[in-house]
N, C-alpha and C positions, 0 to 999 in steps of 0.2 A: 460391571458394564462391559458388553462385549467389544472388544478391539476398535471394529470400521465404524460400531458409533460414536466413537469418541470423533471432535470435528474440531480445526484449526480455522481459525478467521484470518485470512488475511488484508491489512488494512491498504491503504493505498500509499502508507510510505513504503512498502516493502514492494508493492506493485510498481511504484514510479522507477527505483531504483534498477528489479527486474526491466522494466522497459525500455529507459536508457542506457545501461547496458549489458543485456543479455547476447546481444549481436557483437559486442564488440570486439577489437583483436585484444589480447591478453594482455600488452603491453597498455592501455587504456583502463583494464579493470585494476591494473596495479598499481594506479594513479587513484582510486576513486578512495575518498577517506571512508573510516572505518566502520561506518554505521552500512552503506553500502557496500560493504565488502562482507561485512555479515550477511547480509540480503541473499547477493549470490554466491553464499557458502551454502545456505537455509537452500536454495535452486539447484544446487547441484547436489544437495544431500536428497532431495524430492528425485531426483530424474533417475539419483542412482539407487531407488528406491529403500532408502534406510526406513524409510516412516512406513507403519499399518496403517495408520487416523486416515480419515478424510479430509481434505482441504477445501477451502470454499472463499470465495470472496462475493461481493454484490456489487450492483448496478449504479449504487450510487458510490461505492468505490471508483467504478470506472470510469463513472460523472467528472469523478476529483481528479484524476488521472490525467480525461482530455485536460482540465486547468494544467495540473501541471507540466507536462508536452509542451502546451499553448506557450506557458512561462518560459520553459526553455530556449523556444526559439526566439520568445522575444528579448531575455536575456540576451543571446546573440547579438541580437540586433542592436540594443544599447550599447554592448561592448565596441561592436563595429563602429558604431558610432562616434566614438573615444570618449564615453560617458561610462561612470562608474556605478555598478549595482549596488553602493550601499545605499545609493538611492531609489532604487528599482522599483518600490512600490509608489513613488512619486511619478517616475516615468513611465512607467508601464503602460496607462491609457494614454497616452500619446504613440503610443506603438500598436497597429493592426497585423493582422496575418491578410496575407494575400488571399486570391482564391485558389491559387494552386497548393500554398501552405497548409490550406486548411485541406484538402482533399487527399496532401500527403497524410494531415496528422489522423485523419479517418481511414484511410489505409491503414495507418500502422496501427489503428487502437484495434483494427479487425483482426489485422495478422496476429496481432498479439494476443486478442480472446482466444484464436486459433492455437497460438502455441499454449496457454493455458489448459487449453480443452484435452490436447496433446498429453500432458500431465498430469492431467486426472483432477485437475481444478475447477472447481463448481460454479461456475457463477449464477448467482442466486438471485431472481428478480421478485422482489418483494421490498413493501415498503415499513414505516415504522410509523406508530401513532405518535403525534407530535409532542402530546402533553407526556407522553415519555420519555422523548429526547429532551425534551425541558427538564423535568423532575430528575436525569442522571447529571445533565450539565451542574441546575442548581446543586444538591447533593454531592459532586464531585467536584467542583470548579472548574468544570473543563466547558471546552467552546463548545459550540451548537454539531459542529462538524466530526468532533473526535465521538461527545455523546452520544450520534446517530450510531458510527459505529458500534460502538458499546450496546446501543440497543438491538442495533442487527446482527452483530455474534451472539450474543448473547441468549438470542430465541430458537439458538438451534447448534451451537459449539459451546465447547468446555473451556476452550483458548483464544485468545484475540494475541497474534503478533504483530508486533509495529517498530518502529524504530522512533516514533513519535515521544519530545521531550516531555509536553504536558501529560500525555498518560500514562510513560512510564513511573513520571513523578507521581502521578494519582494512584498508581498500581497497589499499594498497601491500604490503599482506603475500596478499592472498588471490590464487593462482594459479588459479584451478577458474574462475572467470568473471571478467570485468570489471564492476567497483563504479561507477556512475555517477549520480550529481545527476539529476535530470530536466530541470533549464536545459542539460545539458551536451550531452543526445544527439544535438543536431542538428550538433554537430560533426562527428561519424562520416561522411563522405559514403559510404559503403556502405551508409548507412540512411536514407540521404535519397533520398525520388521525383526 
């Protein structure tokens, strides 16, 4: 298989992390636990061009993305509030974004398909037949959201990375792509410049 067609998926835990902090000062990413510190180790190995593959993610990645952004800042906002996130998904729809909130979080999701684009990252618009993300979930025991992925790498990469718990756990049962860590890629020498 020649080199540029081999293709990396990237899911949207590797994307959220990138977005939160790829801007940040140094002192901030040295704080960030270790799943995100893989992330942007996997971003600076792409920028300083170790990998030949192509990279790619989709639309409905990006989908997932604004939610997580959205979470963030209303994380915040609970926090401020002197309320605690182990409750978060109880509080959460009692928290809005404003309209300037949201106009920043559409900013940034732009700036951020920009700096993707920057680096040679695909985003793929195209969708997936339902009764397929069904039949991977069933089949794998993964949720509706991880399967999609799985079915959108799947139709056009060799690699799906994530930082995601349920699909790493799934990773020995799933035949359709290879499940990979974002620390782990540069093992592949097929993917390395």
């Amino acid at each position: 298989m020649d080199v540029k067609s081999i293709s990396v998926y990237l899911d949207t835990s590797v994307l959220a992390n990138w977005a939160l902090l790829y801007k940040q000062p140094t002192e901030v990413k040295q704080l960030a636990e270790k799943r995100a510190k893989q992330c942007l180790m996997l971003l600076e190995q792409i920028t300083q061009g170790m990998f030949s593959c192509n990279f790619e993610t989709s639309t409905w990645a990006m989908a997932e993305l604004a939610q997580v952004l959205k979470d963030s800042i209303i994380a915040g906002k609970i926090l401020r509030d002197g309320q605690s996130l182990v409750f978060f998904n109880k509080l959460k729809r009692f928290y809005s974004l404003t309209k300037q909130e949201q106009e920043d979080l559409l900013f940034h999701i732009r700036k951020f398909e920009l700096f993707l684009k920057s680096q040679n990252i695909a985003l793929r618009k195209r969708g997936t037949d339902h009764l397929r993300v069904n039949e991977l979930a069933f089949r794998y025991g993964l949720e509706t959201s991880d399967a999609t992925h799985v079915a959108l790498a799947s139709r056009n990469c060799q690699f799906l990375t994530t930082t995601d718990r349920d699909l790493i756990e799934a990773k020995p049962k799933i035949l359709e792509i290879k499940v990979i860590r974002p620390s782990g890629l540069h093992i592949y020498k097929e993917l390395r410049s």
